[in-house]
MARROKOL-76821 format. One line per field, with one value per atom (N, C-alpha, C): x, y, z; atom name; residue number from 1. Coordinates in pm, 1 decimal. Layout:
u	c(X;...)
v	c(Y;...)
w	c(Z;...)
pagu	c(CA;...)
vomar	c(NUM;...)
***
This chain:
u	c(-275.1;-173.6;-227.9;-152.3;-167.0;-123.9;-137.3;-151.4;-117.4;-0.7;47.2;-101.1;-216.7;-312.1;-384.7;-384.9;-350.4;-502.8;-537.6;-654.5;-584.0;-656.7;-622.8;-681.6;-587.9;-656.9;-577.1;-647.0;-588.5;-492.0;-492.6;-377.3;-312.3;-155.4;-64.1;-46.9;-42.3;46.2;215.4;279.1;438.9;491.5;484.4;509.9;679.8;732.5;882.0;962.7;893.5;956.7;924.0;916.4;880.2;978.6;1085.9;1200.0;1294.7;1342.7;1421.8;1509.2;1443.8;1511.0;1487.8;1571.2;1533.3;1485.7;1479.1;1417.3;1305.0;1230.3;1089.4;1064.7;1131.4;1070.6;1033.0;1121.8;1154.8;1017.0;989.6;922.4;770.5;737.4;589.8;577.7;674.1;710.3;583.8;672.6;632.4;515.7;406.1;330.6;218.3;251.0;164.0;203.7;313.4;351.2;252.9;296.9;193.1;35.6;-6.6;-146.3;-140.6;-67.2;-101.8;-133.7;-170.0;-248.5;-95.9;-94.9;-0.6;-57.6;-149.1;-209.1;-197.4;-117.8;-71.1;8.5;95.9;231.0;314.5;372.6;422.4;534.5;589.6;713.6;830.3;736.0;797.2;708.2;755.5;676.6;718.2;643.2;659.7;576.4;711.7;589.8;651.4;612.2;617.6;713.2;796.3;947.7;876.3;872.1;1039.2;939.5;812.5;761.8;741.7;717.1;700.6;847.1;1019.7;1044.5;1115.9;1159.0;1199.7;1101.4;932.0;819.4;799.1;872.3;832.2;986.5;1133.4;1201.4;1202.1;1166.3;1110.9;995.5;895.8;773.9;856.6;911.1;1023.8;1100.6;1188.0;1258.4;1168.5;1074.6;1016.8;925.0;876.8;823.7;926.4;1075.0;1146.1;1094.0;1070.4;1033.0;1155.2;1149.4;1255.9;1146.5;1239.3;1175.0;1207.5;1128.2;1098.1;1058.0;1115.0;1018.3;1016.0;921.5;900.1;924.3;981.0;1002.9;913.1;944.3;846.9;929.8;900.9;1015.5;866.3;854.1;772.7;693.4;556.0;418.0;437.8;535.5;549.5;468.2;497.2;360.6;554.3;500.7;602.7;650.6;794.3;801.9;940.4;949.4;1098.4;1221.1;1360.5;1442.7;1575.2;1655.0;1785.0;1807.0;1760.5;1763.0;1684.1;1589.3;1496.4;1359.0;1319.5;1228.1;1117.1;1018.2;930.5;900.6;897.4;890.4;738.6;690.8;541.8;527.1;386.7;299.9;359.6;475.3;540.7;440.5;407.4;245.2;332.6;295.2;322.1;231.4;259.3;176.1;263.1;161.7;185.6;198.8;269.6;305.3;287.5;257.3;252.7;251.1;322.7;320.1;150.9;79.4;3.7;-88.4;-236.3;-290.9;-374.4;-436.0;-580.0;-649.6;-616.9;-690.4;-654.1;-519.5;-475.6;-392.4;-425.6;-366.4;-246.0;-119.9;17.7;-15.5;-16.8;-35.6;-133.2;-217.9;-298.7;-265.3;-135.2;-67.3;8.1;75.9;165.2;107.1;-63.8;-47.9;-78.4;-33.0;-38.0;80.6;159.4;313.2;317.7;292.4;291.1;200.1;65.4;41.2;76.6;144.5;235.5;338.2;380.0;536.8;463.7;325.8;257.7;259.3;299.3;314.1;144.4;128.0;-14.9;-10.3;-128.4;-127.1;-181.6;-137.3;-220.8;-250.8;-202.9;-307.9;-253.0;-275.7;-181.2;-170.6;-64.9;-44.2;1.0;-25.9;-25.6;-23.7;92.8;71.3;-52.8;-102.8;-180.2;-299.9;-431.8;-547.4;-625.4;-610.0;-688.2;-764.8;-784.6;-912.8;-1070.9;-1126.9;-1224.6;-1279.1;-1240.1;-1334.9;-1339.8;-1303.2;-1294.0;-1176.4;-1107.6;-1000.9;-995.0;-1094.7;-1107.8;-1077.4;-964.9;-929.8;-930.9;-1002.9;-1004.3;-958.7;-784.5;-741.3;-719.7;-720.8;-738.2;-596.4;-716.7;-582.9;-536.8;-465.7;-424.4;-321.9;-365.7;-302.6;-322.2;-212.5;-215.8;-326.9;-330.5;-431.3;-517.1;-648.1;-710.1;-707.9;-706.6;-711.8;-842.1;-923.5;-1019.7;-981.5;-923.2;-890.5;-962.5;-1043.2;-1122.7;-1015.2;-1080.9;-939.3;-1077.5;-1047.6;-1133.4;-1028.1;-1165.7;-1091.7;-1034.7;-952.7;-889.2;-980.4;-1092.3;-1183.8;-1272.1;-1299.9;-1394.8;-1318.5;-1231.2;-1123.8;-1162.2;-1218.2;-1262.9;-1126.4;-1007.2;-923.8;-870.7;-873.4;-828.4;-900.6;-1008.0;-1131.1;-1065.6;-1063.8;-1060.0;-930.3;-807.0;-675.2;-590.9;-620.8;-476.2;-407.9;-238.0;-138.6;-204.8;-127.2;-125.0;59.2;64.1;221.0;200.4;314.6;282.8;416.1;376.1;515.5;548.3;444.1;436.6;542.2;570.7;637.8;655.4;518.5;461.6;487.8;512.5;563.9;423.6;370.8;259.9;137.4)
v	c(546.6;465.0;325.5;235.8;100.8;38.8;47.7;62.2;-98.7;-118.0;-222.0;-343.0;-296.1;-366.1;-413.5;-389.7;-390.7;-291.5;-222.9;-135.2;-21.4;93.1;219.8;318.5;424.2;507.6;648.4;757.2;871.8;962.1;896.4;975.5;843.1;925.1;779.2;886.3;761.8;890.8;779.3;856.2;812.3;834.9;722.0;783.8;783.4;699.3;689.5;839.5;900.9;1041.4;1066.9;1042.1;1086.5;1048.5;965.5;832.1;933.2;1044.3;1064.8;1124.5;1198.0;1278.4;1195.9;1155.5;1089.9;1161.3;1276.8;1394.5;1406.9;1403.0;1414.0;1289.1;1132.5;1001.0;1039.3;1039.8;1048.8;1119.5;1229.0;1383.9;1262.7;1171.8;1138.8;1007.3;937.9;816.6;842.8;922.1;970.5;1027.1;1087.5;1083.8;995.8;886.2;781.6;692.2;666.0;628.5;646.8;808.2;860.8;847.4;796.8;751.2;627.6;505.4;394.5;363.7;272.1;265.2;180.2;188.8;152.7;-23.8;-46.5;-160.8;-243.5;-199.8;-295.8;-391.4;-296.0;-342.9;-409.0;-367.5;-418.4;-476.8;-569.3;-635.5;-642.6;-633.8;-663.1;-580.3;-488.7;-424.0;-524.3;-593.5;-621.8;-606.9;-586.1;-495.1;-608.4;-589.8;-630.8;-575.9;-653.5;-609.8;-557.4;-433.8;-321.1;-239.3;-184.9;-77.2;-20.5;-132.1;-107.2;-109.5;-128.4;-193.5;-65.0;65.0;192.5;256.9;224.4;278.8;190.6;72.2;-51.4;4.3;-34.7;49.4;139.7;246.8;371.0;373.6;233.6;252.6;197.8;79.4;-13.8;52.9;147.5;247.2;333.6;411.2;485.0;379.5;286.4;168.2;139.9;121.6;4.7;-88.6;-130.5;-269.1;-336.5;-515.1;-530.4;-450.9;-485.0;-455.5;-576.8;-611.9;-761.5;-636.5;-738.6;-753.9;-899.0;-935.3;-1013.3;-1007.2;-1104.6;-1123.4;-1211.4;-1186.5;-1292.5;-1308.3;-1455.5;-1435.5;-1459.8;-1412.1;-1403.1;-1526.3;-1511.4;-1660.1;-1724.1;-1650.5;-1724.5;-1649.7;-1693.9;-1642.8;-1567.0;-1472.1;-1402.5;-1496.5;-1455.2;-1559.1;-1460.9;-1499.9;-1429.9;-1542.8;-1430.4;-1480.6;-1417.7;-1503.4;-1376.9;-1405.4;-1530.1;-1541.2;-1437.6;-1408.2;-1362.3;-1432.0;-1410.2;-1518.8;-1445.7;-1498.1;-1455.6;-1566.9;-1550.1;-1621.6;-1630.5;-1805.5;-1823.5;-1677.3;-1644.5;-1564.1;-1380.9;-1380.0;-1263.3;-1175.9;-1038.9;-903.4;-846.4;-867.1;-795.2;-691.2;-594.6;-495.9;-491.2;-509.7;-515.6;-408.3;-339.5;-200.5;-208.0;-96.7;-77.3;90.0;123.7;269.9;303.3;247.5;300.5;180.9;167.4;67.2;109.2;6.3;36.4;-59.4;-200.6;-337.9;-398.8;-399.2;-427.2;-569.9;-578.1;-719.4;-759.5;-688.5;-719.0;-744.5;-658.0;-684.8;-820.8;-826.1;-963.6;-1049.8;-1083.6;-1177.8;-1213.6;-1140.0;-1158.2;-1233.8;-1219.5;-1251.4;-1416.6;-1527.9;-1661.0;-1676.8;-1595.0;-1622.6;-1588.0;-1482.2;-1438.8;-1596.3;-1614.7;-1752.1;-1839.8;-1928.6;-2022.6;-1993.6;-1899.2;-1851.8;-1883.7;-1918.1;-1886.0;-1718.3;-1647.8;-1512.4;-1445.2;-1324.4;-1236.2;-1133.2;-1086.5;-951.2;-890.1;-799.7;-658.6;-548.4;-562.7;-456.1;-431.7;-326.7;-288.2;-123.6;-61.5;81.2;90.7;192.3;284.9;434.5;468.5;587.9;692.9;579.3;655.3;554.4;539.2;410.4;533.7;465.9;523.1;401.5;308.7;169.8;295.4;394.3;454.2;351.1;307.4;206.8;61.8;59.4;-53.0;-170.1;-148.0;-199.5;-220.3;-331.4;-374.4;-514.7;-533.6;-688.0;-758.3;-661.5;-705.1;-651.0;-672.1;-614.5;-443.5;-364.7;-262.6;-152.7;-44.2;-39.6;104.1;173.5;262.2;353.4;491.0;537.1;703.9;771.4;903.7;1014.6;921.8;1025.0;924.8;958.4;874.9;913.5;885.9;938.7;889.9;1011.7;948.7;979.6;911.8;887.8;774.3;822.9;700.2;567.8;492.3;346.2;311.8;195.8;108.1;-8.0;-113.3;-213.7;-178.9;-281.9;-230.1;-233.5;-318.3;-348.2;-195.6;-144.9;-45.9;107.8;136.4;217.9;314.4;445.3;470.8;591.7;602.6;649.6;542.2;438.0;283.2;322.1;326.8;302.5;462.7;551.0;710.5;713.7;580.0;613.3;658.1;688.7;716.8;640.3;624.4;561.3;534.1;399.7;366.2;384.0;392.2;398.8;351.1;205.1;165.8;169.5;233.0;326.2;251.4;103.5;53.4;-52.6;-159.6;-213.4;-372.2;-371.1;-538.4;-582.8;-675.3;-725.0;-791.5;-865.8;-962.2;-863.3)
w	c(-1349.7;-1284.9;-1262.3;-1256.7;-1238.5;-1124.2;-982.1;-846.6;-850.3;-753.2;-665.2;-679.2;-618.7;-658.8;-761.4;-827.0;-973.0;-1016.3;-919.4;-978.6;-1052.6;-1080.4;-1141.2;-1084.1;-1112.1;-1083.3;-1156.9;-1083.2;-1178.1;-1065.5;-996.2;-887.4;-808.7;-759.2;-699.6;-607.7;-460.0;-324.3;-345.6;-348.6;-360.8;-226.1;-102.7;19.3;27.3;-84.0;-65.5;-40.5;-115.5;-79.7;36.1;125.0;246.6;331.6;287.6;329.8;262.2;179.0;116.7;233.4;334.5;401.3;531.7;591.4;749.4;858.3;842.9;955.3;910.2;774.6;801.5;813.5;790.1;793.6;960.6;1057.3;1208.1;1236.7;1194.5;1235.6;1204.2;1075.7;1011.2;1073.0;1101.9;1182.6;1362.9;1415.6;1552.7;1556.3;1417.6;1414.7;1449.3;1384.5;1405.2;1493.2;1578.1;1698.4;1832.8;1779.1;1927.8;1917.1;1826.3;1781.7;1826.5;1830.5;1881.9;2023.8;2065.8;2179.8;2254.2;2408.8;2472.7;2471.7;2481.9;2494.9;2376.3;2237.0;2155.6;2201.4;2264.4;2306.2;2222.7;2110.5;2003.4;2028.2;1967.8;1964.0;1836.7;1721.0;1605.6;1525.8;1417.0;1319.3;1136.5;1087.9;999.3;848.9;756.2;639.6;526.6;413.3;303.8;211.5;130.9;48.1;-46.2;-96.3;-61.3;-36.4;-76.5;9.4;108.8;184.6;310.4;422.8;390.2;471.5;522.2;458.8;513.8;692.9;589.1;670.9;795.2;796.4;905.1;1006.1;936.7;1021.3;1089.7;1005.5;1108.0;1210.6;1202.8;1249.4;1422.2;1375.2;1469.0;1589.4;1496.5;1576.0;1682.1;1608.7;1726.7;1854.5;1809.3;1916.7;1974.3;1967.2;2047.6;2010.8;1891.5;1858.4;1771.0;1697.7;1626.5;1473.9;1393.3;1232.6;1167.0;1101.6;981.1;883.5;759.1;636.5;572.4;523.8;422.1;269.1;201.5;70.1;-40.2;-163.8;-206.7;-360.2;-374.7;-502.5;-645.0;-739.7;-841.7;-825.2;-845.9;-814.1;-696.1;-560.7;-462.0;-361.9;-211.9;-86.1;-26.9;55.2;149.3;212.5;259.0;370.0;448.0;546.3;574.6;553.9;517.9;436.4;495.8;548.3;581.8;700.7;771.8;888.1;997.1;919.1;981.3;1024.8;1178.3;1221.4;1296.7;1373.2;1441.5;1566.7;1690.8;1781.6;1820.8;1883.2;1898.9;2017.7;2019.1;2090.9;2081.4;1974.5;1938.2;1910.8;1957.3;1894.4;1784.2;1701.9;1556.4;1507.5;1517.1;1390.9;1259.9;1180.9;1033.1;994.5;881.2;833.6;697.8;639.0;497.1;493.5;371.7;358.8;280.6;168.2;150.8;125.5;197.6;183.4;60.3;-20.8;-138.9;-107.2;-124.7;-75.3;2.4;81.8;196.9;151.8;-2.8;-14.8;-0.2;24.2;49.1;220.6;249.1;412.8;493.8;410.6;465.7;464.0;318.1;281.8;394.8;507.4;594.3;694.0;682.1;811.1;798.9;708.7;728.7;802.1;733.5;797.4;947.2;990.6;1175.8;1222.1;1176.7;1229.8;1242.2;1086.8;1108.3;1212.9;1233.5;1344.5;1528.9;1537.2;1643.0;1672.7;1624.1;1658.4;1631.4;1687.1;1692.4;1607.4;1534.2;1470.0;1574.3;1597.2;1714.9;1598.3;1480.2;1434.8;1302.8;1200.7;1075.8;1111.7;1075.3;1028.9;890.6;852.8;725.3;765.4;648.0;598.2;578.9;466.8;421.8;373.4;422.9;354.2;235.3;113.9;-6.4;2.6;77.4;49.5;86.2;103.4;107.1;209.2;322.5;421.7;421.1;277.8;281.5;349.9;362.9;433.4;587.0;610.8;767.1;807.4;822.8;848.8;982.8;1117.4;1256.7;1297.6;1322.4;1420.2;1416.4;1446.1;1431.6;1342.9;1273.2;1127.3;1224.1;1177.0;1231.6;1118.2;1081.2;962.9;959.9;942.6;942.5;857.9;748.7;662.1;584.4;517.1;396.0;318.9;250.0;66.1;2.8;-57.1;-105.8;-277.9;-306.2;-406.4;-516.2;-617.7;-692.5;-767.0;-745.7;-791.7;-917.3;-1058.6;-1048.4;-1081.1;-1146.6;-1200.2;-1349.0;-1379.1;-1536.6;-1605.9;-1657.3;-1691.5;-1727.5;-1570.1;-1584.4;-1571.6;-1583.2;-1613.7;-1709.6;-1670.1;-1800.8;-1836.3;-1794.8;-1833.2;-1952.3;-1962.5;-2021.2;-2190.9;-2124.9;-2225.4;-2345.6;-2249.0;-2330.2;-2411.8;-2357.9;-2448.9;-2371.5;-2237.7;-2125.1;-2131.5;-2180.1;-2161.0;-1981.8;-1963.5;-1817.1;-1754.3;-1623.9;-1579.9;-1457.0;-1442.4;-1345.1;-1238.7;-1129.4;-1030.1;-927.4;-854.7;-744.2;-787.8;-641.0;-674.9;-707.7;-675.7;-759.2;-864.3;-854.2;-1056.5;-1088.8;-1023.1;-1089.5;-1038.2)
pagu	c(N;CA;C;N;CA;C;N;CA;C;N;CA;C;N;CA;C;N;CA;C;N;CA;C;N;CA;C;N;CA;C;N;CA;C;N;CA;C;N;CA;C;N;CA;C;N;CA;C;N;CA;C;N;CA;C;N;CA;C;N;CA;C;N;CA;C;N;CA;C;N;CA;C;N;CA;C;N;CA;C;N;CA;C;N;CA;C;N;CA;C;N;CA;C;N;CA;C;N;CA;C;N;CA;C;N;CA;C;N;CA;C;N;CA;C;N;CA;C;N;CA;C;N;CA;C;N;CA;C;N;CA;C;N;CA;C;N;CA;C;N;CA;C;N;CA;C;N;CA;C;N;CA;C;N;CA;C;N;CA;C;N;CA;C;N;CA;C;N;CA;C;N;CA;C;N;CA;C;N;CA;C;N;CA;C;N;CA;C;N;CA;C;N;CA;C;N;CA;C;N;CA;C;N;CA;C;N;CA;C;N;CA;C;N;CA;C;N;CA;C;N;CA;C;N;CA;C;N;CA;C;N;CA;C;N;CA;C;N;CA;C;N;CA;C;N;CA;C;N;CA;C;N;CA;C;N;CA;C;N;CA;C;N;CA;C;N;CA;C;N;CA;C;N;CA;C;N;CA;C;N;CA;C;N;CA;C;N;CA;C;N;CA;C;N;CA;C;N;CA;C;N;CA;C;N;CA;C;N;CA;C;N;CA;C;N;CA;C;N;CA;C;N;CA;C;N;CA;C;N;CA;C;N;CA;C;N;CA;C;N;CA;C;N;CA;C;N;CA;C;N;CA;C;N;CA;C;N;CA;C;N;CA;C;N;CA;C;N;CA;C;N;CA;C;N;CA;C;N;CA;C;N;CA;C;N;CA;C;N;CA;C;N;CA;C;N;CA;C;N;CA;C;N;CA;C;N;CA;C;N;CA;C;N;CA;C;N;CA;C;N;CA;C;N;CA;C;N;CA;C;N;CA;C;N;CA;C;N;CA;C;N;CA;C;N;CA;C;N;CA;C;N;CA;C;N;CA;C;N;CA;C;N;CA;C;N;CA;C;N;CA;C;N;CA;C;N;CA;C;N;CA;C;N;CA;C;N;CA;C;N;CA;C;N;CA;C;N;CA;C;N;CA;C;N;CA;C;N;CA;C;N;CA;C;N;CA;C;N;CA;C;N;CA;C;N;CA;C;N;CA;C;N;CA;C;N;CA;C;N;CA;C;N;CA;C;N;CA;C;N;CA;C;N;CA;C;N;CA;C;N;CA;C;N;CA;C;N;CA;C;N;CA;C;N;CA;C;N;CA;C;N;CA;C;N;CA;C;N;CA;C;N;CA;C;N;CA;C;N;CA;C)
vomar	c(1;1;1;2;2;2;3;3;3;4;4;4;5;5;5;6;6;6;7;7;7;8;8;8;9;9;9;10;10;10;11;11;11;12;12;12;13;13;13;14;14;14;15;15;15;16;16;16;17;17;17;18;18;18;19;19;19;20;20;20;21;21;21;22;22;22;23;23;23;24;24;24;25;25;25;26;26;26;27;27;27;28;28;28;29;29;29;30;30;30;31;31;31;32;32;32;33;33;33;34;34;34;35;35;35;36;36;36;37;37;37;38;38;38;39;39;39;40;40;40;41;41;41;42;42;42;43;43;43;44;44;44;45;45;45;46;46;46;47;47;47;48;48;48;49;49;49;50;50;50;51;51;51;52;52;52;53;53;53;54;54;54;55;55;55;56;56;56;57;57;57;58;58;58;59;59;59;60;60;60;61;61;61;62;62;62;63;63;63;64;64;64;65;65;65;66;66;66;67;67;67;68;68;68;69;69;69;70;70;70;71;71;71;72;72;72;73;73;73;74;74;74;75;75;75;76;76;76;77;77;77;78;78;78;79;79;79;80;80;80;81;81;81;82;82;82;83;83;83;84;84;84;85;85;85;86;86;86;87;87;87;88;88;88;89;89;89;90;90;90;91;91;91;92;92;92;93;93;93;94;94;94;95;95;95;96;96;96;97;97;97;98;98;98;99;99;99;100;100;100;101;101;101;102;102;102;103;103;103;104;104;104;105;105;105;106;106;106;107;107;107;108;108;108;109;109;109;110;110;110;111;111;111;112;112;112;113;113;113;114;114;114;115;115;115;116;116;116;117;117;117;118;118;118;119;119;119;120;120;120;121;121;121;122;122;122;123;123;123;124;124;124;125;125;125;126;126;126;127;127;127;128;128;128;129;129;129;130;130;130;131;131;131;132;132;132;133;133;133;134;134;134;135;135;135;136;136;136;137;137;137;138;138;138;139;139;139;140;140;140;141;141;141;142;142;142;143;143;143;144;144;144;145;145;145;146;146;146;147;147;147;148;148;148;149;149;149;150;150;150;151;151;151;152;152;152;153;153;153;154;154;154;155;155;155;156;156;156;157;157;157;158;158;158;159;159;159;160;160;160;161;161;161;162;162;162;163;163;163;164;164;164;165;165;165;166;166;166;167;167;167;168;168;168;169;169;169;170;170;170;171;171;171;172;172;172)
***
C-alpha cells in the first residue's frame, strides 16, 4: 500500500469503516474520550479533510466541543473554508483517524497559531508512527499499530514486483 504519507507498507488500518455504523463510531468515540484528561479542556476538535472529519465530529460530540475541519486545495497549505473560524486563545485538540508521520495533523497546527488559538494535544485512532510521532503536546490514541512502513525507495515489496494500491486520501 501506498499510505497517505506517502510511505509503504504491507498492511493499511481502514478506520473509515468504523464510521459505517454510528453506534460503533459513538461506542470507539467514548473510548478515547474517557481517556482524555479533564485538564485539556477542549473547545474545538479539529482534523484534516476528509479523513479525519467523521472521527473529529464524533470526537466533538462526545467532548461538547465545536468540530472544524480543514481543507486544502492541490500544492496548497490547509486552511479553513466555509465560514469556518477559530477564535484567539481557543484549546484545540487536533484529530486524525490514523497517524504514520503525523504529517497532515502538524500541518494544522500553523493555522490554530495564526487564529491565536492553542493545541492542547492530538488524538488518533490508531498511531502506526512505532514512537515516532511526538510533536509536544500530548498525543492520545486508542491502539498502536506496529505495523512496518518504508520509504518507496527502500520498499522491498516495490523492488520484488508488488503492484502498489493506494486507499488513503491524499492526492499529492
Amino acid at each position: 500500500f501506498v499510505l497517505s504519507s506517502g510511505l509503504h507498507s504491507d498492511r493499511y488500518c481502514q478506520c473509515a469503516a468504523l464510521f459505517e455504523n454510528p453506534r460503533t463510531a459513538e461506542e470507539v468515540t467514548a473510548l478515547l474520550a474517557a481517556k482524555l484528561p479533564t485538564s485539556l479542556r477542549v473547545q474545538t476538535v479539529l482534523t484534516p479533510a476528509i479523513g479525519g472529519i467523521l472521527w473529529g465530529y464524533e470526537l466533538a460530540r462526545a467532548l461538547g466541543a465545536r468540530s472544524l475541519f480543514a481543507e486544502r486545495k492541490p500544492g496548497e497549505t490547509f486552511a479553513l473554508r466555509r465560514g469556518l473560524f477559530l477564535s484567539p486563545r481557543e484549546r484545540v485538540l487536533l484529530a486524525e483517524d490514523v497517524i504514520t508521520t503525523g504529517k497532515s495533523v502538524l500541518e494544522l497546527v500553523p493555522l490554530v497559531e495564526a487564529a491565536g488559538a492553542v493545541v492542547v494535544g492530538y488524538a488518533a485512532i490508531a498511531d502506526r508512527s512505532r514512537g515516532a510521532f511526538v510533536p509536544g503536546p500530548p498525543v492520545h490514541t486508542l491502539t498502536a499499530l506496529n505495523f512496518e512502513t518504508w520509504k518507496p525507495e527502500d520498499c522491498p515489496l516495490c523492488r520484488s514486483g508488488v503492484p502498489t494500491e493506494k486507499p488513503g486520501s491524499r492526492v499529492s
